[in-house]
C-alpha positions, -999 to +999 in steps of 0.1 A: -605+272-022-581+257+008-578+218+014-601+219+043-630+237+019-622+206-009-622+177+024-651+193+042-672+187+007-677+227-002-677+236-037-681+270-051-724+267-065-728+251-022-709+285-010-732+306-038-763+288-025-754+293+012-743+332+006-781+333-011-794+319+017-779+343+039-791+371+020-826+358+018-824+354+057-812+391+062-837+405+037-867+381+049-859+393+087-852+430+083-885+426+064-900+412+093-886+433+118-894+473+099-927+458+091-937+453+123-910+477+145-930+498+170-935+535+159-931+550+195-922+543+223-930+510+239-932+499+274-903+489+295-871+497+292-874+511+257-881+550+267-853+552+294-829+540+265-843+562+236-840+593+260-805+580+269-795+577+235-813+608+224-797+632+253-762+611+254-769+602+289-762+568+311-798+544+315-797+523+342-768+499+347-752+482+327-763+508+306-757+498+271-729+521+261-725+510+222-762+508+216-769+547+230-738+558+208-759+537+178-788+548+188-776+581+193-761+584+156-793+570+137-812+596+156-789+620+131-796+607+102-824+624+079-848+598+064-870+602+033-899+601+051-912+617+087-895+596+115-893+605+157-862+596+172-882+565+191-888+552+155-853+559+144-841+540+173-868+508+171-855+511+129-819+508+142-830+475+168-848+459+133-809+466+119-792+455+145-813+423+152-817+411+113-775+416+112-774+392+145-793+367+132-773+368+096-742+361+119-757+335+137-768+321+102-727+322+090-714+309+123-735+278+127-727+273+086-689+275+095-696+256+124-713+231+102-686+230+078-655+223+098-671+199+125-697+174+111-688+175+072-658+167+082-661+136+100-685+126+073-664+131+041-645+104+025-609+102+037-589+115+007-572+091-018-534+082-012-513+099-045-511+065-068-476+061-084-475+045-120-464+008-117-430-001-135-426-032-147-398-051-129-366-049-142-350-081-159 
């Protein structure tokens, strides 16, 4: 632990509580997110950017380069149970959007950490020297 973990006030059970809490976040929201992830298509945007991802081609500007690459790649991958590629890809959103939120979740906690624990902490105590008596 560094000297601005020991000022800000973080101890190592605070950082295993806040890594738990993190976890339960991720696992709570890609709970949330496959639970209730739509099983085709949808309207909107979502079928011009599964059948970009799905045939490697370019949706409509900006175009979402890294997400059709994503998408493209989790259309690849064999799942246990019978999944279309417009699942795959609403799967890989519920991935994508529970990882975004578990960053959020760590940035705001550093955030948190460095700015207001900081000015709140106790200032830290001078080094005390052992008093000599005078000499005679």
């Amino acid at each position: 632990m560094g000297k601005a973990e020991r000022r800000a006030g973080s101890s190592q059970g605070e950082r295993v509580v806040a890594d738990a809490a993190g976890g339960l976040l991720l696992a709570v929201s890609l709970g949330t997110y496959v639970s209730t992830a739509y099983p085709s298509i949808a309207g909107g945007d979502s079928g011009e950017l599964i059948t970009a991802a799905h045939l490697l081609s370019v949706a409509h500007p900006p175009g979402y380069p890294l997400y059709t690459l994503l998408a493209h790649a989790s259309m690849r991958i064999p799942l246990p149970f019978p999944a279309s590629p417009a699942s795959k890809a609403n799967l890989l959103s519920a991935l994508l959007s529970s990882l975004s939120a578990f960053a959020l979740y760590h940035a705001l906690l550093t955030w948190f950490r460095s700015r207001c624990l900081h000015c709140c902490s106790p200032p830290p105590r001078a080094p005390t020297t052992p008093s000599t008596p005078p000499r005679a």
